[in-house]
C-alpha positions in Angstrom: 0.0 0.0 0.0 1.4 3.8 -1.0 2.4 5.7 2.2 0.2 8.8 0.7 -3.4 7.6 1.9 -5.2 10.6 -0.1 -7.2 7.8 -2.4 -9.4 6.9 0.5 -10.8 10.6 -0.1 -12.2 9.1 -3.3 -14.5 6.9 -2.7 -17.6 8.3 -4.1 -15.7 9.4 -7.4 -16.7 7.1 -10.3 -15.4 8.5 -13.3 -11.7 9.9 -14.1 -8.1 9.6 -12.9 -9.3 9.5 -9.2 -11.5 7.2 -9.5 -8.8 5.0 -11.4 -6.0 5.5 -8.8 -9.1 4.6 -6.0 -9.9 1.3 -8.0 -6.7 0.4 -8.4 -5.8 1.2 -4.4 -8.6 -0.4 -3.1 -7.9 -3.8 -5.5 -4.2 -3.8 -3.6 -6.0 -3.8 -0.6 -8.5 -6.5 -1.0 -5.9 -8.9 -2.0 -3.9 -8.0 1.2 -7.1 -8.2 3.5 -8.8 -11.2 2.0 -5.4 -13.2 2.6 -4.5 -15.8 5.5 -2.2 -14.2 7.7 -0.6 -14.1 10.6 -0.8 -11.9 14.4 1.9 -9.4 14.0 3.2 -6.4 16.7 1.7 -3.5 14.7 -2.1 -5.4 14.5 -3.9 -2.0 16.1 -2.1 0.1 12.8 -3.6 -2.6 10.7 -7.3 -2.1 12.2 -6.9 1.6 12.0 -6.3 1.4 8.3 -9.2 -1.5 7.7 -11.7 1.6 9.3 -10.5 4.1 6.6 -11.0 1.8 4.2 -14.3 0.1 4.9 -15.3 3.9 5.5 -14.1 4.5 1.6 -15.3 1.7 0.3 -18.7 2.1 2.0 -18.6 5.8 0.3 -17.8 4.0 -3.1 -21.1 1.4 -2.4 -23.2 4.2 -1.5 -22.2 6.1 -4.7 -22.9 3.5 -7.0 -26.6 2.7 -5.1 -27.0 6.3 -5.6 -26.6 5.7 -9.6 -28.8 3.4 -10.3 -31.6 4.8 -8.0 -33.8 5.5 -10.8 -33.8 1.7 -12.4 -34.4 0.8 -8.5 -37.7 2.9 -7.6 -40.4 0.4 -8.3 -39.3 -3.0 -7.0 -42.1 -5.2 -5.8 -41.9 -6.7 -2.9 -44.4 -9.3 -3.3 -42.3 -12.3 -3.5 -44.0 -13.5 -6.9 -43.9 -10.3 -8.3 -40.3 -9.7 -7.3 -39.3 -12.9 -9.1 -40.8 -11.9 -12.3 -39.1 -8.3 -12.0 -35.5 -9.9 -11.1 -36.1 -12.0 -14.2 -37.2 -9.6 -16.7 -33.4 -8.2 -15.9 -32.2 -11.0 -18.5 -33.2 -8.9 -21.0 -33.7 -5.5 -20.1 -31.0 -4.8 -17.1 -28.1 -2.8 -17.8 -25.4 -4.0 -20.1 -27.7 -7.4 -21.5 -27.3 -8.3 -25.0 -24.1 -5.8 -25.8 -22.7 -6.3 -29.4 -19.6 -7.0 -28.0 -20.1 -10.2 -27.5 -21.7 -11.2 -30.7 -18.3 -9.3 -31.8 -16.0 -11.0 -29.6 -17.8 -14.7 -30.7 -17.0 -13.3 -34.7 -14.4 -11.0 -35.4 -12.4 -10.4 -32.4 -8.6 -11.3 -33.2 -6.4 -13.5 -30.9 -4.9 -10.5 -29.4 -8.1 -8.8 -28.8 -9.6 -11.8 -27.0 -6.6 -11.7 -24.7 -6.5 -8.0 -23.6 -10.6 -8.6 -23.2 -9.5 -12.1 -21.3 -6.7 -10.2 -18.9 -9.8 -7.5 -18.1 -12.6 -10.9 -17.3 -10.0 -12.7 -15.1 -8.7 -9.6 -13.5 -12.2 -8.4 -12.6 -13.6 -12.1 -11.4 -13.3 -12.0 -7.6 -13.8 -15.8 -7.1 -18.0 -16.5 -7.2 -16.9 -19.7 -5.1 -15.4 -17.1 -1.8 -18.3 -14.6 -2.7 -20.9 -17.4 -2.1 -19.3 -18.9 1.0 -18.9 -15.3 2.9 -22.7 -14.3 2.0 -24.3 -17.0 2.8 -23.5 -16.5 6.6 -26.5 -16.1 8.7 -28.5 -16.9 5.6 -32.0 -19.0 6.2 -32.0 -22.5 6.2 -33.5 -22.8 2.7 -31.7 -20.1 1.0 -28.6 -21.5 2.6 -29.0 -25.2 1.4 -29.2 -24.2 -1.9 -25.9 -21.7 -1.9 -24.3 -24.9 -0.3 -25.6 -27.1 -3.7 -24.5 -24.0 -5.6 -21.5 -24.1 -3.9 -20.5 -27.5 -4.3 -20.8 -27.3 -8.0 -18.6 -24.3 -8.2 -15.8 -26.8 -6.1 -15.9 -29.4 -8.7 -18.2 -31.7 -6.0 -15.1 -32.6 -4.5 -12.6 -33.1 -7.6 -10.2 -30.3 -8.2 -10.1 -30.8 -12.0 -13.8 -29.7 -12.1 -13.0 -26.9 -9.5 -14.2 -23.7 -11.5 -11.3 -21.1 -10.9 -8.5 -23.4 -11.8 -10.0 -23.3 -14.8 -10.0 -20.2 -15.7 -6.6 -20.4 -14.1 -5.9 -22.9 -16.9 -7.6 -20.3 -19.7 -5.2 -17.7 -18.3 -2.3 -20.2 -17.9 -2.6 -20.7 -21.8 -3.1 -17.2 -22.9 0.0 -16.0 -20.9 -2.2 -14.0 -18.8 -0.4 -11.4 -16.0 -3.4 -9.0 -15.6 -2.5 -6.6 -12.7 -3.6 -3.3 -11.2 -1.4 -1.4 -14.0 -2.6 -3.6 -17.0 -6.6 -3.6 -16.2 -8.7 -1.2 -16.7 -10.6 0.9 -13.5 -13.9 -0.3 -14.7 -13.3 -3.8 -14.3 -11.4 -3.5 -10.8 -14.2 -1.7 -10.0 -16.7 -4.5 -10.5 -14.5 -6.8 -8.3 -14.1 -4.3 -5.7 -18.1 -4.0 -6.2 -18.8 -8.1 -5.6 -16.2 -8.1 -3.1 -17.4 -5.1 -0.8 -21.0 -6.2 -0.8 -20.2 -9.5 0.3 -17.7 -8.9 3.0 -20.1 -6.3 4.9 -23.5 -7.5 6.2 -25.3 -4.6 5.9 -24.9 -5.2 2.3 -25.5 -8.9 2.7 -29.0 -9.5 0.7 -27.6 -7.1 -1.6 -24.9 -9.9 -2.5 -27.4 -12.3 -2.6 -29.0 -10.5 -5.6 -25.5 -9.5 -7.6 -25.0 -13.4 -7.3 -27.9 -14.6 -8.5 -28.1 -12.2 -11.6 -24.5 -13.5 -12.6 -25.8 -16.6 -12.6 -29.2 -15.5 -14.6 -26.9 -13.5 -17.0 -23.8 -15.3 -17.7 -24.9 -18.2 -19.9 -25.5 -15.6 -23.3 -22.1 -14.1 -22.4 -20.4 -17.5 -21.6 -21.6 -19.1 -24.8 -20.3 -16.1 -27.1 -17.2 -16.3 -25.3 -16.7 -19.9 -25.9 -17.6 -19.4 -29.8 -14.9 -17.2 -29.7 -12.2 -19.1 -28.7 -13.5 -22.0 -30.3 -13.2 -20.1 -33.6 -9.3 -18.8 -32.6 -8.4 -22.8 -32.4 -8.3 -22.8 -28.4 -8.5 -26.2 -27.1 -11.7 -27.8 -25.9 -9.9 -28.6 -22.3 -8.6 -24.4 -21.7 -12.0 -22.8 -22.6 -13.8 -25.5 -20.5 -14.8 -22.4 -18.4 -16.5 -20.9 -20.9 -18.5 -23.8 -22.3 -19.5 -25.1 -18.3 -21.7 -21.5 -17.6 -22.9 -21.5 -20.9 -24.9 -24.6 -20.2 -24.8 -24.9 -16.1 -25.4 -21.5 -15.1 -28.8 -21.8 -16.6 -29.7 -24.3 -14.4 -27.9 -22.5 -11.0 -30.4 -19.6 -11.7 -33.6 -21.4 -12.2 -32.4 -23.4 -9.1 -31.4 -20.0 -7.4 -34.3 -17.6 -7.9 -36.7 -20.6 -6.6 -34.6 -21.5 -3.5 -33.0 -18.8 -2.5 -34.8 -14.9 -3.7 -38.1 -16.8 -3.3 -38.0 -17.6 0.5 -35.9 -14.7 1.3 -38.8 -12.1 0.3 -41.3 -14.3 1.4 -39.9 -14.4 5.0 -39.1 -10.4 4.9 -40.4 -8.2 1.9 -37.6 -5.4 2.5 -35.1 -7.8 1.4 -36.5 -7.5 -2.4 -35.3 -3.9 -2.6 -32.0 -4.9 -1.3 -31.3 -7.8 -3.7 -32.7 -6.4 -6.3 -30.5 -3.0 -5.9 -27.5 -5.6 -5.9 -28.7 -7.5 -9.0 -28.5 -3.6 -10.2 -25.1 -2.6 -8.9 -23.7 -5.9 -10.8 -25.1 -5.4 -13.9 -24.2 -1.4 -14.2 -20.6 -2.4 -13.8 -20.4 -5.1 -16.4 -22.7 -2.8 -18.5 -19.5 0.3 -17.9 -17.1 -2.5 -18.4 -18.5 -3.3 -21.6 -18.6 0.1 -22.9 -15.0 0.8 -22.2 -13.8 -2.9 -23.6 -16.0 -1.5 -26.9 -13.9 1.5 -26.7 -10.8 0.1 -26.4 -11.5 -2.2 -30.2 -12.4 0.9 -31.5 -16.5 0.6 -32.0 -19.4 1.7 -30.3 -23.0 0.0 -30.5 -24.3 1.7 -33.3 -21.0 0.9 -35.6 -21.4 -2.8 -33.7 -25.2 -3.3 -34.9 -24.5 -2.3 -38.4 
């Protein structure tokens, strides 16, 4: 971490150069404070500096709530009503059907699916840890089914089917370093995002709702991907990722917005605003990440559609 602490300031900056340097502070410091450790001599500087930073990063969470307010005003809260809101956001929440993935499954060059590659694994803050920190406290329904979720994400117990090694293995094959100075503030920011709502409670039912859309949303993203690299000549093993949440995300959601978003709102209404402002907050940074990927390969939507 820099000595000069003046990116904490930034937390409720979203666009710019401070709102890079925050991103890209705040990604250091997640990696340091999710990390097993150790007691050390100096543990009461190391608490002072987690309540500056939860204080920033709670600014940051409230900043990005405060966005996308508007899409957020008229969430039911009847639990049937809720689940049919939640998912309609498969096809009109922020960032769904973007050309760039019809693009990247088409034209995209080997290159260009690496840089977009380094910016998907750099920004991917481990579903797996995400799931297993929300789910504390969680009701006993909702909670059996993030366990069955869970499990899958582990492989059920076989490390080959484990699903970050293999997007370890996808990265392992591209070459892939991605690091705060090679990755774009956008997608930090949407790590920093899943990772902040998870690791405070007050945001939990929030998390519950950003994972459950990734699961609703990934499998149209997922299978474009994996068209992609199939067309580049990437081996059927490496992009394994890809191909396994094209096909078995579909499933976690259906089994996800019955079993867990169901029961929730049924046992307490307020927690449909909550998860669905999450589901929000998720989408609105892939949807930014998205436009500034389309940026960087030099098209925008219209150019995209044509």
């Amino acid at each position: 971490m820099r000595a000069n602490m003046e990116w904490l300031d930034d937390g409720a900056v979203l666009t710019g150069q401070r709102f890079g340097d925050f991103q890209r502070q705040l990604t250091k410091y997640n990696h340091c404070r999710l990390e097993g450790g150790f007691p050390t001599s100096n543990w009461r500087d190391d608490v002072r500096l987690e309540a500056q930073v939860l204080l920033a990063e709670g600014q940051f969470l409230e900043a990005v709530r405060q966005v996308i307010r508007p899409l957020a005003q008229n969430i039911p809260t009847e639990p049937k009503a809720f689940i049919d809101w939640y998912e309609g956001l498969k096809a009109t929440g922020p960032g769904q059907g973007d050309p760039l993935f019809p693009w990247l499954a088409t034209e995209a060059s080997r290159g260009q699916m690496e840089w977009f590659l380094l910016q998907e694994v750099a920004g991917e803050a481990g579903f797996e840890d995400l799931l297993a920190v929300t789910q504390v406290k969680i009701s006993e329904r909702a909670k059996l089914e993030m366990a069955r979720n869970y499990w899958d994400e582990m492989g059920r117990g076989a490390a080959k089917g484990m699903h970050g090694p293999m997007l370890g293995r996808l990265s392992a094959y591209f070459r892939l370093e991605p690091s705060v100075d090679t990755v774009v503030p956008e997608s930090l920011a949407l790590g920093n995002c899943m990772v902040g709502m998870a690791s405070n409670r007050r945001y939990a039912y929030h998390s519950v709702g950003a994972l459950g859309v990734i699961e609703m949303t990934a499998p149209w993203r997922a299978h474009h991907v994996d068209r992609g690299l199939r067309r580049l000549g990437v081996p059927a093993k490496k992009r394994h990722y890809f191909a396994v949440h094209a096909v078995l995300d579909v499933k976690h959601s259906e089994a996800w917005n019955a079993e867990v978003l169901l029961p929730l709102v049924s046992e307490d209404p307020r927690r449909a605003q909550a998860m669905g402002e999450g589901a929000l907050m998720r989408l609105w940074h892939g949807a930014r990440c998205f436009d500034r990927y389309r940026m960087e390969f030099g098209f925008n939507e219209k150019q995209s559609a044509a």
